[in-house]
DOFIGU-570269 format. One line per field, with one value per residue: residue number from 1; x, z, y of N, C-alpha, C in turn. Coordinates in steps of 0.2 Angstrom, whole numbers, m for minus. Each point is the difference from the previous one (the first is absolute). Example, Ala and Ser with C-alpha at 12.3 -4.5 7.8 and 13.67 -1.06 7.14 Angstrom:
REM residues 2
resi 1,2
n.xx 66,m2
n.zz 39,m4
n.yy m28,5
ca.xx m4,4
ca.zz 0,1
ca.yy 6,6
c.xx 4,m4
c.zz 0,3
c.yy 6,5
REM end
This chain:
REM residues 414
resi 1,2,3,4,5,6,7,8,9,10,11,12,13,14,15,16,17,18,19,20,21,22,23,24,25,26,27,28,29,30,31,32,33,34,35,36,37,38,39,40,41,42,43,44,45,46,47,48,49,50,51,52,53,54,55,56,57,58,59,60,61,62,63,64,65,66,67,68,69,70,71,72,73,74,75,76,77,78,79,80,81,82,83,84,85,86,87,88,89,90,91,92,93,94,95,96,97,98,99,100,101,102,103,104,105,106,107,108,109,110,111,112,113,114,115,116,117,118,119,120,121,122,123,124,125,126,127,128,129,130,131,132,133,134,135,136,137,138,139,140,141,142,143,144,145,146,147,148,149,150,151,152,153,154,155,156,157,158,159,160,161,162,163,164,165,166,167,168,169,170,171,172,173,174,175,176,177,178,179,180,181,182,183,184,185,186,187,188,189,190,191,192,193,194,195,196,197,198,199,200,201,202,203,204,205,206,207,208,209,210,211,212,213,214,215,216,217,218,219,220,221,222,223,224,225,226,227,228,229,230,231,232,233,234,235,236,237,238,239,240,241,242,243,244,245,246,247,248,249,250,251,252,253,254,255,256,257,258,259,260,261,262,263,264,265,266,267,268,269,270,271,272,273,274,275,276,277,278,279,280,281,282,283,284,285,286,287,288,289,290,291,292,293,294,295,296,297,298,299,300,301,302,303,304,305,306,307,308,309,310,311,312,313,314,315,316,317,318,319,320,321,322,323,324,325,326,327,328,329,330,331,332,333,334,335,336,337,338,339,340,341,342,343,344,345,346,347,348,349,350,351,352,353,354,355,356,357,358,359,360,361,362,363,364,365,366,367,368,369,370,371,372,373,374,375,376,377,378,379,380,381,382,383,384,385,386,387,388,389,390,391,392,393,394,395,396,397,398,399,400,401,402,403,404,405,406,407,408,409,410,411,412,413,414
n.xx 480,m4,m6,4,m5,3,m2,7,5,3,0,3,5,1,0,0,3,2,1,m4,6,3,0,3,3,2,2,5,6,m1,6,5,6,4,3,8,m2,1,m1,m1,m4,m2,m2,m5,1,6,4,m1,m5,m2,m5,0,m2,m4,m3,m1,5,m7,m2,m2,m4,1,8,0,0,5,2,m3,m5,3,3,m6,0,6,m2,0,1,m5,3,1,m5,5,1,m5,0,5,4,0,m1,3,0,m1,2,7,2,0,2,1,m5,2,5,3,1,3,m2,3,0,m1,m4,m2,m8,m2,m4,m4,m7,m6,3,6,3,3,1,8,m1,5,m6,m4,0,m4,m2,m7,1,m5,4,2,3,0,4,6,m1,6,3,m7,0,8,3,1,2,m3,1,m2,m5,2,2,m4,7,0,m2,m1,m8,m2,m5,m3,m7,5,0,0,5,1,0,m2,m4,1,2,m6,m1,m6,m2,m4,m5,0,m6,m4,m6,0,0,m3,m5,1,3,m5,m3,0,m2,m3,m1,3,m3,4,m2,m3,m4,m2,m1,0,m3,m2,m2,3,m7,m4,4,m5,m4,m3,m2,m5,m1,1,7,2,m1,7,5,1,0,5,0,1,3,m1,m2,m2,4,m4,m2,3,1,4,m2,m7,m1,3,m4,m5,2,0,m6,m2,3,m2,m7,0,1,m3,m2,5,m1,m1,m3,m2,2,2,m5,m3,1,3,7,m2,m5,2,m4,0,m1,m5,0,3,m2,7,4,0,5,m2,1,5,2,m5,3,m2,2,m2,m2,m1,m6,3,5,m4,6,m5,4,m6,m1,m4,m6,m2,m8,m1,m5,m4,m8,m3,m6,2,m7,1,2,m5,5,0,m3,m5,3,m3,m1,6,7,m2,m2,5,m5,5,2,4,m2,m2,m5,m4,0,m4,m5,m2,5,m6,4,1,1,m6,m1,5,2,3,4,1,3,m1,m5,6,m2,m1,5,7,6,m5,m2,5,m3,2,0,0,3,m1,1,7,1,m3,4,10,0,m2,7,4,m4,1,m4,3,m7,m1,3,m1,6,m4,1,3,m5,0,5,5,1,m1,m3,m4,1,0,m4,m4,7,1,m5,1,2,6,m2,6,m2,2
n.zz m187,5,m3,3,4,m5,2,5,m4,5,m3,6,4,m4,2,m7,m2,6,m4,m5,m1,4,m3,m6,5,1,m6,5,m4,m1,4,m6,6,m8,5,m1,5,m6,m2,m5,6,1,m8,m3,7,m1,8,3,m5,m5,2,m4,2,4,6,m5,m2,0,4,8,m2,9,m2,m2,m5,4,0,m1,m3,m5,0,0,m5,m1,1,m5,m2,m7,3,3,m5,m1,m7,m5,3,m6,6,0,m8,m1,7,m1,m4,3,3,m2,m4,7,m1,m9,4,m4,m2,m4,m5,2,m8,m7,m5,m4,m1,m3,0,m5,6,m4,0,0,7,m4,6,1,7,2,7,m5,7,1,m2,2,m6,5,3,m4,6,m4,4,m6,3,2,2,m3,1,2,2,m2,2,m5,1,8,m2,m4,6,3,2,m5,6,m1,m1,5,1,2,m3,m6,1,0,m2,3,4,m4,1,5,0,m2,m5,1,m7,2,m6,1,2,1,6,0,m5,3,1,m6,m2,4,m1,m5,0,6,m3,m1,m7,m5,m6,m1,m4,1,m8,m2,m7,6,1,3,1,3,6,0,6,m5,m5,4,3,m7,m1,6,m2,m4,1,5,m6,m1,8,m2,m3,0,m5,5,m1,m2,4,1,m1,m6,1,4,m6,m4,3,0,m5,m6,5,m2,m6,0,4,m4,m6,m2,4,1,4,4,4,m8,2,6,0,m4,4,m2,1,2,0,m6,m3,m2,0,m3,1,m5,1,1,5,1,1,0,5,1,7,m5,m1,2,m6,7,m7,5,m2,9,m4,5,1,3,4,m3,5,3,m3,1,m5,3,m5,6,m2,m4,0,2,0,m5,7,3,0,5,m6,m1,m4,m1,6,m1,m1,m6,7,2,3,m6,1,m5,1,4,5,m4,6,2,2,0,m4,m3,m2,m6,4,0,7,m4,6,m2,4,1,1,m3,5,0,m4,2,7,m4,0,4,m2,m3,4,11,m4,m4,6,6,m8,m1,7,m1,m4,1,6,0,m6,0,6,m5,3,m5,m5,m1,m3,7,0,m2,4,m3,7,m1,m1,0,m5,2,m6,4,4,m3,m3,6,1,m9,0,m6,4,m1,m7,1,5,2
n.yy m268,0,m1,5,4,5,3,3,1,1,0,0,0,2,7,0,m6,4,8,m3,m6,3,3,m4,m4,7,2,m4,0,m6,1,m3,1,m1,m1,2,m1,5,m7,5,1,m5,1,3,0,5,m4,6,m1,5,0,3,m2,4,2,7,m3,m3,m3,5,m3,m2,0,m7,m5,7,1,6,m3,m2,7,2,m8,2,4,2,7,4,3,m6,m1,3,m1,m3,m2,m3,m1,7,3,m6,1,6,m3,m2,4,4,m4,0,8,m3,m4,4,m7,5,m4,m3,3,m5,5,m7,3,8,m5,3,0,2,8,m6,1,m5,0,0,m3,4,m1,1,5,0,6,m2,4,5,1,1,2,2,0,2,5,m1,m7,m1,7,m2,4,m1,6,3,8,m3,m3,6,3,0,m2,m5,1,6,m4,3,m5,4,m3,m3,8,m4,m4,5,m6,m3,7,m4,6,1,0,7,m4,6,m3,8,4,m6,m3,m5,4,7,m4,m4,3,2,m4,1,10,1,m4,6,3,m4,1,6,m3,6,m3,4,m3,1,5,m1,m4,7,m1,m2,4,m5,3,m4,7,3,m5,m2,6,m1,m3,0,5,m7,m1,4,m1,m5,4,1,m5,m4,3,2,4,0,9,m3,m6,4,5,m7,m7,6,2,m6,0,6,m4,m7,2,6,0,m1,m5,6,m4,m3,4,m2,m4,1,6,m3,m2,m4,7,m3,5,m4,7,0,m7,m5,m5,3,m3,m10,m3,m7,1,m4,4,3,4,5,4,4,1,5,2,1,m7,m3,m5,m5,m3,m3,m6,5,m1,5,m2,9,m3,m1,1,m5,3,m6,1,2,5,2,m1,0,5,m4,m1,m5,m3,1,0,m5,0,2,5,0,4,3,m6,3,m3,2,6,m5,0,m5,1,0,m3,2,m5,m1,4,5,0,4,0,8,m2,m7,3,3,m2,m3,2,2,7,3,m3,6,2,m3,4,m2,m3,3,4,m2,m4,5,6,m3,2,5,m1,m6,5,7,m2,m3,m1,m7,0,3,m5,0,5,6,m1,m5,3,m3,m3,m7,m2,4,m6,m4,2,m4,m7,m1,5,m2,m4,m3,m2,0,1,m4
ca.xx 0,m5,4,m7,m3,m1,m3,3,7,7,6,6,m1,5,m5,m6,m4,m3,m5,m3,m3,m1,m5,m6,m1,m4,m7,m4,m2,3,6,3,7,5,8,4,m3,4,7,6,2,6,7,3,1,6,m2,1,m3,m5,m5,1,m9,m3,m4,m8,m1,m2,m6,m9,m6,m6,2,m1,8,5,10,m4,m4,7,4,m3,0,4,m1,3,m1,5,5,5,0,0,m5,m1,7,m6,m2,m5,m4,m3,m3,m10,m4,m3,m6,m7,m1,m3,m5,m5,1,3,6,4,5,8,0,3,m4,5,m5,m8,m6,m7,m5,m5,0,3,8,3,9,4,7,7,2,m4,m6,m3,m5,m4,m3,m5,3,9,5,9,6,4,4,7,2,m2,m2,5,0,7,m1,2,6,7,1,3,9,2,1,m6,0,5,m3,m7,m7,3,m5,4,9,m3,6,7,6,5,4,4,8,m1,m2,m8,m4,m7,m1,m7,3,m5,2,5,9,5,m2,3,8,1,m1,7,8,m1,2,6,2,4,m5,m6,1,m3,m1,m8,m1,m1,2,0,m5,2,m2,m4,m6,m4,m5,m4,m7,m5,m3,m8,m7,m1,m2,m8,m4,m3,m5,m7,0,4,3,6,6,0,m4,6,3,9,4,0,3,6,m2,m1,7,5,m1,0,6,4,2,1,6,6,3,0,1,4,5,4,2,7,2,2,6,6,5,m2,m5,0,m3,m1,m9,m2,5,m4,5,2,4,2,5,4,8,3,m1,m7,m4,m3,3,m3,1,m3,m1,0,5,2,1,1,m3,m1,m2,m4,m6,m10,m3,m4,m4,m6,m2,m6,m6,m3,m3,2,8,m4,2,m7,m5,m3,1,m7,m6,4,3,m3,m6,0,2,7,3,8,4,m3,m7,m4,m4,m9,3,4,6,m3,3,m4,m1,m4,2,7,1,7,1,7,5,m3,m5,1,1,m11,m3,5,7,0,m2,7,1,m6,m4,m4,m2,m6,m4,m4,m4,m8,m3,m3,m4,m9,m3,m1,m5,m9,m2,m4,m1,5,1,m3,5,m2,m1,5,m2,m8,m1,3,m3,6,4,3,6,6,m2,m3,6,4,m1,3,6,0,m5,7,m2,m1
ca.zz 6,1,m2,5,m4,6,m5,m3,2,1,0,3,8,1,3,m5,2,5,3,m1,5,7,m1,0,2,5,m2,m2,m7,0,m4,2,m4,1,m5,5,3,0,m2,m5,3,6,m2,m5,1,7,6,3,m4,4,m4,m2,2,6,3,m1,m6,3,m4,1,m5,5,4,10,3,m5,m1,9,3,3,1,6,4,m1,6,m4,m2,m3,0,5,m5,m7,m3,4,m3,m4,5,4,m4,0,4,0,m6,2,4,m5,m1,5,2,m2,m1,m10,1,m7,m2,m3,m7,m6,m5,m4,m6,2,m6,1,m3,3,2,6,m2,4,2,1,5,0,1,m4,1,m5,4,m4,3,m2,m1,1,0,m3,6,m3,2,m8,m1,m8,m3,m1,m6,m3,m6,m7,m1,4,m2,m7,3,4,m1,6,5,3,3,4,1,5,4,0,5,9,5,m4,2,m8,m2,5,m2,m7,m2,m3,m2,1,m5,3,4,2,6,m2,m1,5,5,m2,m2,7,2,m3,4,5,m1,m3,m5,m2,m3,m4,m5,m2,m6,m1,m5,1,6,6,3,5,5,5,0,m3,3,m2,3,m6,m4,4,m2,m6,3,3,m6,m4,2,m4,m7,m4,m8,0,m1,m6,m4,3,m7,1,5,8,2,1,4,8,m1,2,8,3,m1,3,6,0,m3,m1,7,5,8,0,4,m5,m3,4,m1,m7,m1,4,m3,m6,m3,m7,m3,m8,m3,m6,m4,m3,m2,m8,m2,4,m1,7,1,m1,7,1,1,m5,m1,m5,m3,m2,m5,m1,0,8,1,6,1,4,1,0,m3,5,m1,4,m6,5,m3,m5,1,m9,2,m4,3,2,m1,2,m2,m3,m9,m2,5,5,m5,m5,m2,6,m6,4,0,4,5,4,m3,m1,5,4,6,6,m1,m3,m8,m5,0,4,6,m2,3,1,3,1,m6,m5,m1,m3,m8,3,6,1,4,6,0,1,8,4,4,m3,3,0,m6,m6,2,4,m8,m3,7,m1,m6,0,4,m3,m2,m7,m3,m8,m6,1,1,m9,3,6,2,m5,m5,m7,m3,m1,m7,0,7,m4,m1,7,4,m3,1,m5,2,m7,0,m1,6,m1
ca.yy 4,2,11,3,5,8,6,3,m1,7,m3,6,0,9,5,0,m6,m5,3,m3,m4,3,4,m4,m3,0,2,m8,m3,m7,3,m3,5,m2,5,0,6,5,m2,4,4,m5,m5,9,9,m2,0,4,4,3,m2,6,3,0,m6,2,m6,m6,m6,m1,3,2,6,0,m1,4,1,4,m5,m4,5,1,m7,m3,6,5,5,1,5,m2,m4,6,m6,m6,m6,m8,m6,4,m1,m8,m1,1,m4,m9,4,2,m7,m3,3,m2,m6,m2,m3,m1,m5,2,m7,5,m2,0,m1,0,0,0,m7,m1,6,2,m2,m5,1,m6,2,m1,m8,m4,m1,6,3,3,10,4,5,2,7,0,2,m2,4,2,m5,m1,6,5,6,0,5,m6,1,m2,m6,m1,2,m6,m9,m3,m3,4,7,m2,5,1,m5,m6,m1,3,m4,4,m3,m2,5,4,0,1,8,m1,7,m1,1,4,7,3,m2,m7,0,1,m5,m6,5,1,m7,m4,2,m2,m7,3,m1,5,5,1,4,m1,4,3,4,7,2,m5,2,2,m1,5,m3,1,3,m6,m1,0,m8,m3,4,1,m7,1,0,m5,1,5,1,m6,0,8,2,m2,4,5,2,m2,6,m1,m4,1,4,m2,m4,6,m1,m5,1,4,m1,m5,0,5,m1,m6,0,4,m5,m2,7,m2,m7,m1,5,m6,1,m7,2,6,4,2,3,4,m4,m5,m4,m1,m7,m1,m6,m5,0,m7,m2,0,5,3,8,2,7,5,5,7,m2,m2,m7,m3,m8,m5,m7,m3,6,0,3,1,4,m2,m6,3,m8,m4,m8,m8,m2,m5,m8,m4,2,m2,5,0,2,6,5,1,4,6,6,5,6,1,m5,1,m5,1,m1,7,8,m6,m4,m7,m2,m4,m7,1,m4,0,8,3,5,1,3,m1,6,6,6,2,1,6,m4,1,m8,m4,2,m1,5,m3,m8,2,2,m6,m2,0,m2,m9,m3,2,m3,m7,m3,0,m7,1,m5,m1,5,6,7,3,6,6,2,0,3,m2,m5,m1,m1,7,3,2,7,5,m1,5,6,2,m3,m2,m5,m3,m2,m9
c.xx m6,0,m6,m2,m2,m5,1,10,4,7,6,m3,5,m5,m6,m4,m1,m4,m6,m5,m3,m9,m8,m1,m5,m10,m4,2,7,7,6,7,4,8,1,0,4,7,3,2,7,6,4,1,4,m1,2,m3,m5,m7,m2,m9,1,m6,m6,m1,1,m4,m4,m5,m5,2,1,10,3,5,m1,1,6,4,m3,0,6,3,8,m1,5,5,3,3,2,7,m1,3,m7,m1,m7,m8,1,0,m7,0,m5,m5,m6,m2,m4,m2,m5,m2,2,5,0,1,7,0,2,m6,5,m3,m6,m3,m7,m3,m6,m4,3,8,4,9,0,7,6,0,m4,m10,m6,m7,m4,m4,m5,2,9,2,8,3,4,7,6,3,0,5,8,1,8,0,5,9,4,m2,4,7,2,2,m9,2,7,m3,m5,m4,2,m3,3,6,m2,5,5,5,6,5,6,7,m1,m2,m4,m3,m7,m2,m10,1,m7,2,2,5,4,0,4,7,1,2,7,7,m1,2,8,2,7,m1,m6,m1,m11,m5,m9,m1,m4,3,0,m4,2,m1,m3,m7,m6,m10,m4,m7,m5,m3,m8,m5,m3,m2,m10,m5,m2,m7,m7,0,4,3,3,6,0,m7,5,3,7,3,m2,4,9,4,4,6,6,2,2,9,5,1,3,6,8,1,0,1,5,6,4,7,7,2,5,7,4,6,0,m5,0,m7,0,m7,2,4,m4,9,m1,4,1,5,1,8,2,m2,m8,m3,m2,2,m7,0,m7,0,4,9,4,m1,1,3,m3,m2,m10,m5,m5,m2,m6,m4,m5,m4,m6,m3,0,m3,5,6,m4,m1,m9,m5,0,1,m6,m6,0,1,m3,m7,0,3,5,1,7,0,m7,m7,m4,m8,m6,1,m2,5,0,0,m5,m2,m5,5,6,4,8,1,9,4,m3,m6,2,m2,m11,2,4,4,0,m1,6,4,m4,m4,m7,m5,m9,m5,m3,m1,m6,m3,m4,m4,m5,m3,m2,m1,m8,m4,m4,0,5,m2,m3,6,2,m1,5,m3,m8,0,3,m3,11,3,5,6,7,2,1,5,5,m2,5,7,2,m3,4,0,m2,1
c.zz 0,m2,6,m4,6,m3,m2,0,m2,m6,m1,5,2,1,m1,1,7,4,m5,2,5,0,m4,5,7,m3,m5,m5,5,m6,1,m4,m1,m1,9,4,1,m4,m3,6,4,m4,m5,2,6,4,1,m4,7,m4,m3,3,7,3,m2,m8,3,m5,m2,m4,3,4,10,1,m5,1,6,7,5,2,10,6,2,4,m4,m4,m8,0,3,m6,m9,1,1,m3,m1,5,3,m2,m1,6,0,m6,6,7,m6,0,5,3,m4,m1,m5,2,m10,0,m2,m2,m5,m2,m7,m6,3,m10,2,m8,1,7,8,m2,6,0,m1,2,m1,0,m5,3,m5,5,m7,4,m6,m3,1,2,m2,4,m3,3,m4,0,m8,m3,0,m8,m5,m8,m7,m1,3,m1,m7,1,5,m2,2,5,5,7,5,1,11,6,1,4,9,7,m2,6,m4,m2,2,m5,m8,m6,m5,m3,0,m5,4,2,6,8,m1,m2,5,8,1,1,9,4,m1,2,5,0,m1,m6,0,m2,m2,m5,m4,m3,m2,m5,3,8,7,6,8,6,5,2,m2,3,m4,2,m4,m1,4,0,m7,0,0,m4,m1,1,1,m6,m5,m3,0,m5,m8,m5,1,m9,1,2,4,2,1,5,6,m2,5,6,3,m2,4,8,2,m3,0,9,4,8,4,6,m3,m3,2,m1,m8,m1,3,m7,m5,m5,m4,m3,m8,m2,m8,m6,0,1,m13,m2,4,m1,6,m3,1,7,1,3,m6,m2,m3,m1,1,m5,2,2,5,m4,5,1,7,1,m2,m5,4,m4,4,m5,0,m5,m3,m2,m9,4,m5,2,5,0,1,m2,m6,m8,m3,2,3,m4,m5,m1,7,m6,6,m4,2,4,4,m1,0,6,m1,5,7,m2,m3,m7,m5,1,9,6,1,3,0,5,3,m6,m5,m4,1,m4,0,5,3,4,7,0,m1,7,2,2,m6,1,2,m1,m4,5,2,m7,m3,4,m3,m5,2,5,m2,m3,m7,m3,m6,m4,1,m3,m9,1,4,3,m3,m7,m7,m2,0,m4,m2,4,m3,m4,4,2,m2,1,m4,m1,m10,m2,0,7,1,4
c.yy 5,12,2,5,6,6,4,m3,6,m4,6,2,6,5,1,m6,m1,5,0,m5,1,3,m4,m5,4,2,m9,m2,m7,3,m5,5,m7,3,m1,8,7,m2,4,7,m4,m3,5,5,m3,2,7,7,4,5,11,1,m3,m5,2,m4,m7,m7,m2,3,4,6,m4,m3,1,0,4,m4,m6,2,m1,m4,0,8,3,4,0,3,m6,m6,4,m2,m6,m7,m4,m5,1,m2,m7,0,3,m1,m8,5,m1,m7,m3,2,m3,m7,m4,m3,m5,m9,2,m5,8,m3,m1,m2,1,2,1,m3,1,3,m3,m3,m3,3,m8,2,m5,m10,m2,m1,6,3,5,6,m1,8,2,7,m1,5,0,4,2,m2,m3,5,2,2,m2,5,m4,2,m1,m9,m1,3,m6,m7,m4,m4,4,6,m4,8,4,m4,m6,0,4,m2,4,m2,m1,4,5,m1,0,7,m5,8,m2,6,3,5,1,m3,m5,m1,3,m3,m4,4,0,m7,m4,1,m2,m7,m3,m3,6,8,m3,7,1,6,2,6,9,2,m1,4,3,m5,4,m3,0,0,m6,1,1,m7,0,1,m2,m10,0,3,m3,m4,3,m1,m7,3,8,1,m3,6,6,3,m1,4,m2,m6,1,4,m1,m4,4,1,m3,m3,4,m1,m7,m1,6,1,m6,3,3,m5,m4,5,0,m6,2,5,m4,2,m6,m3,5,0,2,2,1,m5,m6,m7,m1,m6,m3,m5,m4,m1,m6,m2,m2,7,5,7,2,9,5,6,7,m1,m2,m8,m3,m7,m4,m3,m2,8,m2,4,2,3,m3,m4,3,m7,m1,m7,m7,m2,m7,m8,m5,1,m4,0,m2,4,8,6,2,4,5,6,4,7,0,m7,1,m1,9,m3,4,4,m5,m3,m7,0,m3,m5,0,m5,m1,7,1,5,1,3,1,4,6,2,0,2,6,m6,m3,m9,m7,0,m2,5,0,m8,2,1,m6,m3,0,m2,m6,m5,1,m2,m5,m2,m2,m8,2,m6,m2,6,7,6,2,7,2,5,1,6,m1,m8,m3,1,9,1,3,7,7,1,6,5,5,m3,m3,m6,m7,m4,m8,m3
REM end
């Protein structure tokens, strides 16, 4: 089977990858996306969700087709749209898409290795394409989070992820504990009554986050630094950098959606704060007792863990263990990036979730899509010679990246 060759390849075609794509493609770079187009937004998150940011978080890296921008075409005002529903946003996702003309292979990469300063994928049917350069879209699919304690109380196989359980048809006439305190646990808790579960029941080791409206207009500014400054956030000291977590916590986390607030006050919706699951037992019928710490025992049919997710590249199935893993320098899971989002391994870019820990939180959100996109655009537009890229900016000697990278960071880093 014949392997084609691209300059650059997306592989992920969720917001990060295709506003990327989008953007090298208009500043000329030959750009091939493979992944199903928004797929974890269309098959992991249930139908009737609605998206906790507004139309001033968009795609575009050029600012022309924006969430605004389709709002206008489509002759609607934000106000007439709050909140906004997830059909909304995958529709001006496929808009944006065909202002840029990006039409995504819908295939799986299912092994990508490198070789000889370049890297060959190999698709789901067995065909292969050869890059000059790779952008990793990995978005959170890789990355659910299963905290260690509630995999050591829990039966195995007694629980799902809340990305896994999105059809709450099923559930009707049944009782569910939702193991989180943040938006998604109480999303998911809204959805499923509504679907008419019997009860719900759901637990969270702190205090259960206000309903109200949250103020978001600091992010975009702070967003748009990055901009002027790659490395802002990694030269940042750990008061600044926690600082800003805290804020960003405080708005994104300890309050949720003040329209989600009624939905959740329902008579079949119980509230355990400040509590931990202590025991569980399956009972004969197949359900589950389970024990809280603050002496409340439940039972029920089904566990949703909503304990969102955290990047480890070697959850990365398709990545290479030789050519790949073994020699990508990680931190905490997370690839150790340059201030364009390009990895120890020349030609190798990460972007999304994944780059939080070089680029602040604001990048596990699409309000972060247009940033790294112009970013990595610009990078892996620049035409340079073999072996030019021995230089961060012309100023370090490779052999130091790794040095430069940690900025005190542990030496333990690999």
């Amino acid at each position: 089977m014949e392997t084609k060759r691209t300059a650059l390849l997306v592989i992920g075609a969720g917001p990060y990858g295709i506003a990327t794509a989008a953007y090298a493609k208009y500043l000329g770079v030959p750009v091939t996306v493979v992944g199903k187009t928004l797929d974890f937004w269309k098959t992991n998150m249930p139908r009737g969700m609605f998206l906790r940011s507004g139309p001033d978080w968009h795609l575009d890296a050029r600012d022309v087709a924006t969430f605004q921008a389709y709002f206008k075409m489509r002759g609607l005002t934000p106000t007439q749209v709050k909140p906004v529903p997830l059909d909304m946003f995958l529709d001006y996702a496929s808009w944006f898409m065909g202002q840029y003309d990006l039409t995504p292979r819908p295939a799986l990469i299912t092994h990508l290795a490198r070789s000889n300063g370049t890297y060959t994928a190999t698709h789901d049917d067995g065909s292969q394409i050869r890059a000059d350069k790779v952008v990793l879209s990995l978005g959170f699919a890789w990355f659910k989070h299963y905290p260690s304690e509630l995999e050591n109380t829990l039966p195995v196989g007694s629980y799902m992820h809340t990305c896994d359980m999105v059809d709450f048809e099923f559930l009707r006439g049944k009782r569910v504990l939702i193991v989180g305190g943040r938006q998604s646990a109480f999303e998911w808790a809204a959805l499923i009554q509504e679907k008419g579960a019997d009860e719900i029941h759901v637990t969270h080791r702190h205090p259960t986050p206000r309903f109200t409206e949250p103020d978001w207009s600091w992010v975009q500014p702070m967003v748009r630094r990055t901009l002027e400054d790659h490395g802002w956030w990694r030269r940042s000291t750990s008061e600044e950098k926690e600082k800003i977590r805290s804020d960003f916590w405080a708005v994104g986390r300890l309050t949720l959606e003040a329209w989600l607030g009624p939905r959740v006050h329902q008579p079949h919706i119980h509230i355990h704060e400040n509590t931990t699951i202590a025991a569980t037992r399956t009972l004969a019928d197949g359900t589950y007792e389970i024990s809280l710490e603050d002496n409340t025992t439940v039972q029920v049919h089904h566990i949703i863990l909503a304990t969102g997710y955290a990047p480890n590249m070697h959850n990365v199935a398709f990545l290479d263990r030789t050519t790949i893993l073994q020699e990508l320098q990680t931190l905490n899971g997370s690839p150790m990036l340059d201030t364009e989002f390009q990895t120890n391994l020349s030609n190798l870019y990460v972007t999304g979730l994944a780059a939080v820990q070089d680029f602040g939180p604001f990048f596990g959100f699409t309000v972060g899509c247009p940033v790294a996109a112009r970013i990595i655009g610009e990078a892996v537009s620049q035409c340079k010679l073999p072996g030019q890229r021995d230089t961060i900016k012309g100023e370090l000697p490779r052999s130091s990246w790794a040095r430069y990278m940690a900025g005190g960071r542990p030496a333990s880093a690999s």
